[in-house]
C-alpha positions, 0 to 999 in steps of 0.5 A: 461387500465383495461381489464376484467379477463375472467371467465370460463362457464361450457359448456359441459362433453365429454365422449369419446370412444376410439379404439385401440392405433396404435403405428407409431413409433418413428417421428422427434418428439417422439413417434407417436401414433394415438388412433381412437374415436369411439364415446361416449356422450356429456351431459351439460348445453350448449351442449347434444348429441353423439360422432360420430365414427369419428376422432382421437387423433393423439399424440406425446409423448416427451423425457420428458414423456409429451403427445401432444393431437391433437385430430379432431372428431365431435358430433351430438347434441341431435337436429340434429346439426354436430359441429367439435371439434378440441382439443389440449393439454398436459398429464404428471405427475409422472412416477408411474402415467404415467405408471398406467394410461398406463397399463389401473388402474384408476388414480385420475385426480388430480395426473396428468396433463390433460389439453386442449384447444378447438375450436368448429366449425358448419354450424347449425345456432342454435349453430353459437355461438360455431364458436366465442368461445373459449373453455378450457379443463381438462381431465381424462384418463381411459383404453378406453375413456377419460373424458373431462370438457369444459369450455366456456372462456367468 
């Protein structure tokens, strides 16, 4: 049986806002932390708007440096619709790069690992497609927000 390869349609850039990181500690995990999203854009091909003052990324960081995002928050499109984005994924690299990127320098997204999936999800029957999508990610950290590529998996 041949099965199709998916392909990857840019769907839309996330610039997000971040607020201060409050460190929780160390949980059965690794190190918790949780890094409030405060707002931010969406600009795209498929998806516009703004990133409300609501959610969070709620990380755990590992033994081995790697950083669990789990991040919940929501976007008002430039039309007035709500759409929840729930976005999970890795961060790692090299320690030089980890700790660069911690201490708030610009670090090229091609020294790191920064990668995601996404799953977007709306009652606004314009944008009922984003419920039966899945999405896919690549990311880039900067001192007070992170920069996100979606990608449609079609």
């Amino acid at each position: 049986m041949d099965l199709p390869d998916p392909s990857l349609e840019h769907a839309c850039d996330l610039s997000v806002q971040l607020g201060e990181i409050r460190e929780m500690g160390t949980g059965r995990a690794g190190q918790r932390r949780i890094i409030p999203i405060t707002g931010g854009t969406v600009s795209g091909p498929l998806l516009q708007g703004t990133i409300l003052n609501v959610g969070a990324d709620w990380q755990t960081i590992f033994d081995n440096d790697v950083a669990e995002l789990d991040t919940r928050y929501a976007m008002e499109t430039h039309d007035g619709a709500t759409i929840e984005v729930i976005n999970y994924g890795f961060r790692h690299g090299p320690q030089s790069v980890l700790d660069a990127i911690a201490r708030g320098e610009n670090v090229a997204p091609d020294q790191y690992y920064m990668r995601t999936h996404a799953r977007l999800e709306t009652g606004d029957r314009r944008y009922e497609w984003v419920n039966r999508t899945l999405f896919t990610g690549v990311g880039a950290r900067h001192k007070q927000s992170v920069l996100v590529r979606l990608y449609a998996i079609r």
